[in-house]
Backbone bond lengths (Angstrom), bond angles and torsions (degrees), N, CA, C in turn:
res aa  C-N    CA-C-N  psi(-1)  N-CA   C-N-CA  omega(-1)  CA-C   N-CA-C  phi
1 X - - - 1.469 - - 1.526 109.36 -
2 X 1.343 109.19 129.20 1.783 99.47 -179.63 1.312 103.68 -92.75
3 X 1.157 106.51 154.68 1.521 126.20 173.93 1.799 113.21 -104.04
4 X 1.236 125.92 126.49 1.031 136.50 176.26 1.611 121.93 -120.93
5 X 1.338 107.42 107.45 1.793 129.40 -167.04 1.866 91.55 -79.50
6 X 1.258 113.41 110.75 1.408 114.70 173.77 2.369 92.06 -124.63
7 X 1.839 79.89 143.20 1.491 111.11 -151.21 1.867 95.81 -112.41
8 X 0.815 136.19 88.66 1.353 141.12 161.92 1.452 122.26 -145.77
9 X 1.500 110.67 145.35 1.362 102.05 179.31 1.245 102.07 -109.04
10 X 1.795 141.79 48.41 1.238 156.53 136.45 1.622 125.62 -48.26
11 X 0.766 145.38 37.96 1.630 143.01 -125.03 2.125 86.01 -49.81
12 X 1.511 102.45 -62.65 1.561 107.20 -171.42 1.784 108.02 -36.65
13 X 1.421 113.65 -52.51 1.868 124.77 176.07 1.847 90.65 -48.70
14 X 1.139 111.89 -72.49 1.440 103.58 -165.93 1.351 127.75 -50.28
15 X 1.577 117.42 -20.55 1.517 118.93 -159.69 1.424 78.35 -104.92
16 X 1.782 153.10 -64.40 1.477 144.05 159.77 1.553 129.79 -0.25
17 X 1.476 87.44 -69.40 1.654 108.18 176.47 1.517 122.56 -83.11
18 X 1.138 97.17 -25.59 2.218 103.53 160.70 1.990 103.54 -62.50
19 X 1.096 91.05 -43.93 1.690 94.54 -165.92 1.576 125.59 -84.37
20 X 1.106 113.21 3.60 1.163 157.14 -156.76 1.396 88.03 -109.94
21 X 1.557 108.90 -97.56 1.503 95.88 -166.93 1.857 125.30 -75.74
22 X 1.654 119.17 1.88 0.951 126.31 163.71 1.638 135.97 -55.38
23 X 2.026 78.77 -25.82 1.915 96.01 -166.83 1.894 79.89 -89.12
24 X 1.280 124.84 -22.34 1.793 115.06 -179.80 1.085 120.24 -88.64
25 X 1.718 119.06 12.13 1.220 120.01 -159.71 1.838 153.65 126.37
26 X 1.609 74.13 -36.55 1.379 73.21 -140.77 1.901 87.97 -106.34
27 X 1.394 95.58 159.78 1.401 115.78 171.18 1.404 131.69 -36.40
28 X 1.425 161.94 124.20 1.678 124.44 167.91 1.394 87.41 -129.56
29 X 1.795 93.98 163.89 1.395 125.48 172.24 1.669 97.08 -121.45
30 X 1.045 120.59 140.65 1.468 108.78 164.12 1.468 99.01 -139.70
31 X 1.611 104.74 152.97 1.874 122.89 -164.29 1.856 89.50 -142.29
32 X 1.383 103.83 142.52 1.553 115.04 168.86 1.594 98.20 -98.37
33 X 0.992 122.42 -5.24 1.379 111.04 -169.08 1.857 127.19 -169.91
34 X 1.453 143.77 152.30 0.713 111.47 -149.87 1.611 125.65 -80.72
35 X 1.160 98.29 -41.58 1.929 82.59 174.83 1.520 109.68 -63.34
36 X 1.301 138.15 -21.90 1.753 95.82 154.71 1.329 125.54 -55.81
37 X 1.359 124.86 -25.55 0.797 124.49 -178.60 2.094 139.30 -70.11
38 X 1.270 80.67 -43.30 1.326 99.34 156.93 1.432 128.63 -60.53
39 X 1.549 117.46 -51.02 1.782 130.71 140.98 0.939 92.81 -21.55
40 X 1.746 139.24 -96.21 1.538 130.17 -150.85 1.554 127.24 -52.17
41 X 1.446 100.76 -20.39 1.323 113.61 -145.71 2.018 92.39 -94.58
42 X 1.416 113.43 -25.32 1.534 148.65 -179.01 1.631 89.22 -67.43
43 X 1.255 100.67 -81.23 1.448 115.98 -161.14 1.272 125.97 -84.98
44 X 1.343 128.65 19.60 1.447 143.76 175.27 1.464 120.81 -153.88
45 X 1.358 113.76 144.73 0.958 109.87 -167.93 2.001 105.99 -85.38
46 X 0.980 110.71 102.75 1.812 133.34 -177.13 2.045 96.89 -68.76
47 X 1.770 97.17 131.93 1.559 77.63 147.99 1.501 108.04 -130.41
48 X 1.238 113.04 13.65 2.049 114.79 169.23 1.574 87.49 -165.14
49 X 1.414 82.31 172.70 1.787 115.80 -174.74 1.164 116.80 -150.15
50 X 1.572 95.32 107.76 1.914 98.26 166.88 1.380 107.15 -95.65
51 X 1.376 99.89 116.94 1.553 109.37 179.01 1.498 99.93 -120.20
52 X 1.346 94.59 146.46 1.729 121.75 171.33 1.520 111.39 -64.87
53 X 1.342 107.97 165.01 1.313 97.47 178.11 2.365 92.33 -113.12
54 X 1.004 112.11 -14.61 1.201 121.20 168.14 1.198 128.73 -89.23
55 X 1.112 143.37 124.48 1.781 123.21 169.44 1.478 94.72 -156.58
56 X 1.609 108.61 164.72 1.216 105.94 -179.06 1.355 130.93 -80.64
57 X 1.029 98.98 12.49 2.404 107.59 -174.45 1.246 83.89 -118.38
58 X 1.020 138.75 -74.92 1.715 142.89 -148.33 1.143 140.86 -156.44
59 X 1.269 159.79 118.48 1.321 169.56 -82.27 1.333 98.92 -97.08
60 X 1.661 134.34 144.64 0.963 131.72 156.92 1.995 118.17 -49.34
61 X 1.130 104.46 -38.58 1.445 128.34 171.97 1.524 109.71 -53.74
62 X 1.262 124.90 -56.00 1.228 143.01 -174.81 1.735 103.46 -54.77
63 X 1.345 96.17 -60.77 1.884 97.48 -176.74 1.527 114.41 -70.32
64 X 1.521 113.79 -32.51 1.333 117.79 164.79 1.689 120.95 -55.88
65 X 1.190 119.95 -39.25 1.254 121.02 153.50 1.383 112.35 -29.07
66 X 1.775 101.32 -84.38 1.037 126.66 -177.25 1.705 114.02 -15.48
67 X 1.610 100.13 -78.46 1.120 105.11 -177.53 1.482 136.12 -42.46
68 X 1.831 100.65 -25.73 1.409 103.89 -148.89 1.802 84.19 -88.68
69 X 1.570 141.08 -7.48 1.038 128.83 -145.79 1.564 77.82 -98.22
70 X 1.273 135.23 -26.56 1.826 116.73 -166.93 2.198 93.59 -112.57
71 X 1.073 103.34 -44.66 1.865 88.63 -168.38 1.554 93.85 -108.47
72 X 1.472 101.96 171.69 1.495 118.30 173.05 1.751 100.34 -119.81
73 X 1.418 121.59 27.49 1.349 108.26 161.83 1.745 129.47 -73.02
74 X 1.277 114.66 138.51 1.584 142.12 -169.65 1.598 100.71 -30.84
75 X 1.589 139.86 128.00 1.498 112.71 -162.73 1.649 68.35 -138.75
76 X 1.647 122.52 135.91 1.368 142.44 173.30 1.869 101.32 -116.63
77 X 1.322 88.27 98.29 1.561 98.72 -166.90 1.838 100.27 -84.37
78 X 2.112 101.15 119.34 1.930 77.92 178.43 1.834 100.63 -117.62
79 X 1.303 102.38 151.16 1.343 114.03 178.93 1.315 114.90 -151.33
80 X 1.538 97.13 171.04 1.650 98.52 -176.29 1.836 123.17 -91.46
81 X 1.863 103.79 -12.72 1.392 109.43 178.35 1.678 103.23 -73.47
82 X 1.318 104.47 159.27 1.435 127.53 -154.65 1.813 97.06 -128.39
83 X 1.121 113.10 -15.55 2.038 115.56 -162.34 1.618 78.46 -84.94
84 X 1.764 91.52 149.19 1.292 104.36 171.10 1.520 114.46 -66.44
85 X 1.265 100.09 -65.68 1.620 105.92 164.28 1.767 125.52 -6.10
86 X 1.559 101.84 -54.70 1.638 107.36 156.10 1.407 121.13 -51.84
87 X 0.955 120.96 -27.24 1.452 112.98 -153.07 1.712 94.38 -114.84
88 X 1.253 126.20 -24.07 1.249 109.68 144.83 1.455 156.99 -93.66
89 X 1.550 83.96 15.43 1.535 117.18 177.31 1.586 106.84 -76.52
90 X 1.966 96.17 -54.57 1.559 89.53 160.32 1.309 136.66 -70.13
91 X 1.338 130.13 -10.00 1.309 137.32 -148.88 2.038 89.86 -98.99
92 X 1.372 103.84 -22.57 1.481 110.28 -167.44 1.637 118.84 -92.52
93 X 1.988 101.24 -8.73 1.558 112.99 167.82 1.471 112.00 -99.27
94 X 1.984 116.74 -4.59 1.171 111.87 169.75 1.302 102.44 130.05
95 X 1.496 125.70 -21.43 1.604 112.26 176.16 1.886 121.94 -58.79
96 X 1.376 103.61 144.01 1.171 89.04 -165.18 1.497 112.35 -94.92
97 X 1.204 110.03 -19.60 2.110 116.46 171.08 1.075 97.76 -139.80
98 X 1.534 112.76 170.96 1.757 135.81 179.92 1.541 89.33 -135.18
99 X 1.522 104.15 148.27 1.891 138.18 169.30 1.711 107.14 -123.92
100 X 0.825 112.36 83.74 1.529 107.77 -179.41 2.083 101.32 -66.92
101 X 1.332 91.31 133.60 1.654 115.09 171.84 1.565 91.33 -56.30
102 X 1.328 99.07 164.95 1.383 126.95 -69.18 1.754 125.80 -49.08
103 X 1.565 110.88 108.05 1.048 109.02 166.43 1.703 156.77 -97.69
104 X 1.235 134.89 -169.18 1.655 129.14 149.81 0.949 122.48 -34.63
105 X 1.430 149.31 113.73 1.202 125.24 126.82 1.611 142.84 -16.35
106 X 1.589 87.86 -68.51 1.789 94.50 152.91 1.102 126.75 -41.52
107 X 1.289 118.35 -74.56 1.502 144.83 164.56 1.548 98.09 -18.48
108 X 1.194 124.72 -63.80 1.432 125.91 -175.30 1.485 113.70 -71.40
109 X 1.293 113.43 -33.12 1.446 99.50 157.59 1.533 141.39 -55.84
110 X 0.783 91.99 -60.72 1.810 136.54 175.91 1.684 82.80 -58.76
111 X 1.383 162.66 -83.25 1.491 148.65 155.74 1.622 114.89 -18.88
112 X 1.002 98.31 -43.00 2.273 95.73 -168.96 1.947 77.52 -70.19
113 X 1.116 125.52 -72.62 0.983 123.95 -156.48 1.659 133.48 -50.13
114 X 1.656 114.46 -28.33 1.419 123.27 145.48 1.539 125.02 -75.34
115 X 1.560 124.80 -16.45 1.280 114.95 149.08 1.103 108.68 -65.81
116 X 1.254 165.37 -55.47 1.077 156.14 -160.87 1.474 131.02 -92.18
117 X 1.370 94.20 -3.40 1.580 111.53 167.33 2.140 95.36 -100.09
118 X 0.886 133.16 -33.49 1.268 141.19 142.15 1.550 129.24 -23.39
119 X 1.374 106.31 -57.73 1.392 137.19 -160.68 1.582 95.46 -89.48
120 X 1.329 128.10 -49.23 1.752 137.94 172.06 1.334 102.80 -52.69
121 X 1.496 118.03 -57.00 1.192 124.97 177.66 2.063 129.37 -27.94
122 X 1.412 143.05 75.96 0.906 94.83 -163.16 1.659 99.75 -177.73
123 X 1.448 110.64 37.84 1.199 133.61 -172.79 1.410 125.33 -92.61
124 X 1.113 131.13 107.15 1.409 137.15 -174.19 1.311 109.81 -85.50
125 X 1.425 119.97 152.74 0.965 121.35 -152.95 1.888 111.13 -81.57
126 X 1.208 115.83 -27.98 1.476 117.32 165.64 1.850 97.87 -121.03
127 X 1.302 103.15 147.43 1.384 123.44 -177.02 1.582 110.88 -39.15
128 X 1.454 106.82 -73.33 1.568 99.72 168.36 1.591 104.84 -114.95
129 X 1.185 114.49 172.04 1.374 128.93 -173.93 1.817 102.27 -171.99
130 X 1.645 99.93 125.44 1.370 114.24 178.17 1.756 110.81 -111.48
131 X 1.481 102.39 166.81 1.574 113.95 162.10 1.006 123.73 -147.96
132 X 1.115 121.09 152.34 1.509 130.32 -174.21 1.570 125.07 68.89
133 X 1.305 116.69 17.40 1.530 108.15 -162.93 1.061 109.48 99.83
134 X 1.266 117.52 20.87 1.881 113.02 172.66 1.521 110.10 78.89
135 X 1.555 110.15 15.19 1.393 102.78 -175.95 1.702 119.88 -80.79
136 X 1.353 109.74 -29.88 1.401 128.51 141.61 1.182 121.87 -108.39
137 X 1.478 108.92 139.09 1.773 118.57 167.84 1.341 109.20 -143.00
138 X 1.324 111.89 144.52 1.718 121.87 -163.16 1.878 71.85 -123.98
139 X 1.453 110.00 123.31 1.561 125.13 149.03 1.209 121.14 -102.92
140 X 1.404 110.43 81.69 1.926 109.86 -173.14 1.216 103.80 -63.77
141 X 1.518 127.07 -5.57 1.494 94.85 -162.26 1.769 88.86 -91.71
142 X 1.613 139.63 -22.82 1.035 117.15 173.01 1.578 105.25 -113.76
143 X 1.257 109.47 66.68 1.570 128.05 -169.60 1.683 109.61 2.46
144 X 1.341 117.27 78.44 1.333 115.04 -168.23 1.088 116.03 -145.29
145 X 1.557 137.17 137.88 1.811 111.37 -165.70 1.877 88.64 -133.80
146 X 1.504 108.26 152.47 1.267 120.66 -179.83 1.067 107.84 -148.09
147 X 1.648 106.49 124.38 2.026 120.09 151.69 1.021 133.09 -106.08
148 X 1.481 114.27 121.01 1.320 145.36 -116.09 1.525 111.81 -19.47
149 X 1.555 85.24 86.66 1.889 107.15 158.40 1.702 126.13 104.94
150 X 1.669 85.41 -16.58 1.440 113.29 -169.41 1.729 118.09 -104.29
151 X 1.353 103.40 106.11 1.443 107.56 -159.95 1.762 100.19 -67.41
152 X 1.584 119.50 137.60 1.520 133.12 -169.13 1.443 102.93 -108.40
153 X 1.134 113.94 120.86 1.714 118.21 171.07 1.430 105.30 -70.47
154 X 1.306 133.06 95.42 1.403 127.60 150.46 1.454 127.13 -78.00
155 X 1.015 121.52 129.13 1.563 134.37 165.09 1.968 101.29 -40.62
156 X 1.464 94.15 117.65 1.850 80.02 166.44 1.600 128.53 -34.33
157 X 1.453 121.45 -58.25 1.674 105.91 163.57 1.371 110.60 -35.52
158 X 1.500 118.32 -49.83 1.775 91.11 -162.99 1.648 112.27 -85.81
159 X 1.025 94.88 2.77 1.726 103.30 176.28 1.644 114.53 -80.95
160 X 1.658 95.62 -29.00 1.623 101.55 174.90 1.284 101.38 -97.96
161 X 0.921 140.18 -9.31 1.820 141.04 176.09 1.588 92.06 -72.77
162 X 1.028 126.91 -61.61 1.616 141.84 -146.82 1.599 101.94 -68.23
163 X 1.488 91.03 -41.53 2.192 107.90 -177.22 1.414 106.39 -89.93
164 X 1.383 115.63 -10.54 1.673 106.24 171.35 1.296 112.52 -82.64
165 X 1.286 118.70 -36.91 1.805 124.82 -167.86 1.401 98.17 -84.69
166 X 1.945 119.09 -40.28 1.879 108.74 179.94 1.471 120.01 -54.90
167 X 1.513 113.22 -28.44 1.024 144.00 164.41 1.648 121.33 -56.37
168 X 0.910 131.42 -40.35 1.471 136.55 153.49 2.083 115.18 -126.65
169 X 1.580 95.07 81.13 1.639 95.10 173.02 1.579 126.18 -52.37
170 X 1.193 121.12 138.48 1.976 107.30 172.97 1.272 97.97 72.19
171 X 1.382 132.30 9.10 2.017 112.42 -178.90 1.835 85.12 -120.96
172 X 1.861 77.55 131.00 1.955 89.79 -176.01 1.274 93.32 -85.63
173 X 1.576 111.98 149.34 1.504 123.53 -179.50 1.590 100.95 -123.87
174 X 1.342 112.10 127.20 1.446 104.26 173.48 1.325 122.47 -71.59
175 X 1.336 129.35 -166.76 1.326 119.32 -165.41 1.719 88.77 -93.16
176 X 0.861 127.82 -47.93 1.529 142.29 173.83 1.517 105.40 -28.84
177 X 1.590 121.99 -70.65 1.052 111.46 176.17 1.501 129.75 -67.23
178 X 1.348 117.54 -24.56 1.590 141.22 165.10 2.011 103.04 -43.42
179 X 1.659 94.24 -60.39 1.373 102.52 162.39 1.793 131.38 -24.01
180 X 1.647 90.61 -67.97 1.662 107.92 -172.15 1.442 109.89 -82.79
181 X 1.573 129.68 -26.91 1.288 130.00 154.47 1.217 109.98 -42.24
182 X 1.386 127.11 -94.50 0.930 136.63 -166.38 1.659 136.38 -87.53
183 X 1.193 108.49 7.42 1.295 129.36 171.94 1.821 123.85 -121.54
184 X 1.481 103.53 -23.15 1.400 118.79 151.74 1.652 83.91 86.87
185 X 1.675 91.59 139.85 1.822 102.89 -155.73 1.923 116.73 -68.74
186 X 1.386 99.92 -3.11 1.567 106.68 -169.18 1.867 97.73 -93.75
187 X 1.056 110.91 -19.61 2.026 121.04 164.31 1.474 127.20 -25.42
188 X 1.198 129.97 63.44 1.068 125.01 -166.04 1.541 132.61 -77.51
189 X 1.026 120.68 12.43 1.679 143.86 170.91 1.723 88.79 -71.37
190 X 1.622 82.61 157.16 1.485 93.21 164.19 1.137 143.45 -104.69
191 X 1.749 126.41 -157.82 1.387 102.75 -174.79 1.369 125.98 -95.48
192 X 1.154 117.06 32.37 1.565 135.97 169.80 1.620 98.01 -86.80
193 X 1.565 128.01 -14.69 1.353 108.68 166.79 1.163 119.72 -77.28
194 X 1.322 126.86 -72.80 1.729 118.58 139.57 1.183 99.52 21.74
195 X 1.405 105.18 -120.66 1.331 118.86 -177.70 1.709 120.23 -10.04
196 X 1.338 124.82 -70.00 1.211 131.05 154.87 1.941 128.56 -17.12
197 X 1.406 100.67 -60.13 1.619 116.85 153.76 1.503 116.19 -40.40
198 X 1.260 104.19 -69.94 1.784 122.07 -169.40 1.436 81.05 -62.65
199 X 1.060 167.49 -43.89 1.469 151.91 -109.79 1.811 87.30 -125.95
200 X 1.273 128.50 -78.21 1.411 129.23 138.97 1.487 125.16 15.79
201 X 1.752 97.74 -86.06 1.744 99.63 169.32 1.378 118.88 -46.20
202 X 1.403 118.72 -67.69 1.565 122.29 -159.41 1.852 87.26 -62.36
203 X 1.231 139.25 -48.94 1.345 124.92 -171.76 1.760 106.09 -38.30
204 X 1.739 106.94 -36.85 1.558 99.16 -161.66 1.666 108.41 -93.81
205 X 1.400 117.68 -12.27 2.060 123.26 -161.23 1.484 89.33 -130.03
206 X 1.302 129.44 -14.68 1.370 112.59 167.32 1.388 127.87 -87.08
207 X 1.378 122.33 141.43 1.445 118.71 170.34 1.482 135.94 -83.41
208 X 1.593 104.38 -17.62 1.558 121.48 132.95 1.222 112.88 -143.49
209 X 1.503 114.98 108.66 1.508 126.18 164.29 1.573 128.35 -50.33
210 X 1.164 117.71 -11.62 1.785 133.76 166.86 1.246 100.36 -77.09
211 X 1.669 127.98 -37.23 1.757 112.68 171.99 1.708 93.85 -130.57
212 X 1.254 136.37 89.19 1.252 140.13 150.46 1.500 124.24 -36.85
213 X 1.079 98.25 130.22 1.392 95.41 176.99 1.535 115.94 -114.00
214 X 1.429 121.97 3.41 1.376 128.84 166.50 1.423 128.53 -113.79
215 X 1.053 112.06 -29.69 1.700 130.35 172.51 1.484 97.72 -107.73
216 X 1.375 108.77 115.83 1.769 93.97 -169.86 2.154 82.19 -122.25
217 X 1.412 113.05 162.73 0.935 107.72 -175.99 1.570 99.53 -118.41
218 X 1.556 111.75 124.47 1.707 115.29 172.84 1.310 102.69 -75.98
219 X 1.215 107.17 149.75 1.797 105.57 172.69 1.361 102.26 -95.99
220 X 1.719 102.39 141.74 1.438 111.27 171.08 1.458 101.12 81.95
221 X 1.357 127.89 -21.36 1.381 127.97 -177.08 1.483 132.41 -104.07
222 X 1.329 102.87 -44.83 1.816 128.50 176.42 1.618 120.92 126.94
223 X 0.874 114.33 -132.11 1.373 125.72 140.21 1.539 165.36 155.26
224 X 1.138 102.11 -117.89 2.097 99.89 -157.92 1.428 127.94 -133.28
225 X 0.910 135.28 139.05 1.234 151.80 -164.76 1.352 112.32 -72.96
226 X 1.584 124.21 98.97 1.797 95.78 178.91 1.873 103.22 -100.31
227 X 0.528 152.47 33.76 1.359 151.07 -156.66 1.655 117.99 -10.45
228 X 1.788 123.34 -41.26 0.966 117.60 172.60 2.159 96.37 100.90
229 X 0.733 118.40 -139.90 1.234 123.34 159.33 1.468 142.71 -100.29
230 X 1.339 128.15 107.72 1.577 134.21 -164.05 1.889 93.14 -100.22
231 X 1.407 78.54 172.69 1.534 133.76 166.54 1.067 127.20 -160.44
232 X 1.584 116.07 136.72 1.143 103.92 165.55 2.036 108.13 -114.03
C-alpha cells in the first residue's frame, strides 16, 4: 500500500484530499507545515509528496529543495500561480508535476496515481550497465545512477529520462514523445518541461553540460543518447 505525505497548512485541503485518496487506497501522512514535514518524510517510508507552495515556516520551494538533496521520492507540487515560468521554476528545483488551486479531487487522484505509475516505471534492460570506463553507471537493479563512483540523486523524471534513452542508444526522441514517456500522454504543459528535465539531468551525469556528451541535442529533432562505450 503506498503511503502519500501531503504538506498544506489548509486544514479543509487536508481533510478532502486525505479522504480522497484513502477511499483509493492509499496511505496518508498529513503536515501543516514544513518541519513536520520533513520529520515525516525522515521517519517514514514516503512514496510521493503533495507539497504546498505556501506554508507558514517556509517555502514550498525551500522543502522541495530540501527533500530533493537526501530522497528521490515523486514531489506533486500544488499552488495557486498559473505562469509557466512558475511551473518551471519548480520543475528546475526537482518537483515533478504542478495542480494549480482550485482543483479535482478526482483530478488529483487520477494525477498522484500516473506519477506513481510513472515513478514504478523504470527498468533497464540488464541490472547494471556502465560507460566510458565506469565513469557513468545506471544500476537498475537498485535503481541508482553514479559518476565515476559517486552515487547522483535523480528526481524520478530524470531517472526515467536517463532509462528511456539507455534503453534505446543513438535513437532521437522528440520532445513530444519524451513528453508521453515520461510525463504520461494526458500532460498538458509544454515542451519547455522536457527541456527543463534534460537540462537538470546533464547538470547532474555530465562533466560539462554546455557540451554533453550523453544527452546530445539534434536540432529541429530532440534528443539522443550517445553513451560512448558500455558494459554491463
Amino acid at each position: 500500500m503506498k503511503t502519500i505525505l501531503i504538506v498544506d497548512d489548509e486544514p479543509k485541503l487536508l481533510e478532502v484530499v486525505s479522504s480522497y485518496l484513502k477511499k483509493d487506497g492509499f496511505l496518508t501522512l498529513e503536515a501543516s507545515n514544513g518541519k513536520d514535514a520533513l520529520h515525516y518524510i525522515s521517519s517514514n517510508n514516503v512514496d510521493l509528496v503533495v507539497l504546498d507552495l505556501m506554508l507558514p515556516d517556509m517555502s514550498g520551494e525551500e522543502i522541495c529543495q530540501t527533500i530533493r538533496r537526501q530522497f528521490s521520492v515523486p514531489i506533486l507540487m500544488l499552488t495557486a500561480k498559473v505562469n509557466e515560468e512558475d511551473r518551471i521554476k519548480g520543475l528546475s528545483i526537482g518537483a515533478d508535476d504542478y495542480m494549480v488551486k482550485p482543483f479535482s479531487p478526482r483530478e488529483f487522484v487520477l494525477r498522484v496515481k500516473t506519477i506513481l505509475r510513472r515513478s514504478g516505471d523504470r527498468e533497464l534492460l540488464a541490472e547494471q550497465i556502465t560507460y566510458n570506463d565506469g565513469e557513468l553507471t545506471i544500476a537498475a537493479n537498485k535503481q541508482e545512477v553514479y559518476v565515476k563512483g559517486q552515487l547522483v540523486n535523480l528526481t524520478p523524471n530524470e531517472y526515467k529520462l536517463l532509462i528511456t534513452f539507455a534503453r534505446h542508444p543513438n535513437r532521437i526522441f522528440s520532445r513530444d514523445e519524451l513528453i508521453e514517456k515520461i510525463l504520461g500522454f494526458d500532460y498538458e504543459g509544454g515542451t519547455r518541461t522536457i527541456d527543463q528535465h534534460v537540462k537538470n539531468l546533464r547538470q547532474k551525469i555530465e562533466s560539462n553540460p554546455k557540451a554533453p556528451k550523453y544527452i546530445v541535442t539534434v536540432f529541429a529533432m530532440g534528443y539522443k543518447f550517445t553513451g560512448g562505450s558500455s558494459h554491463v
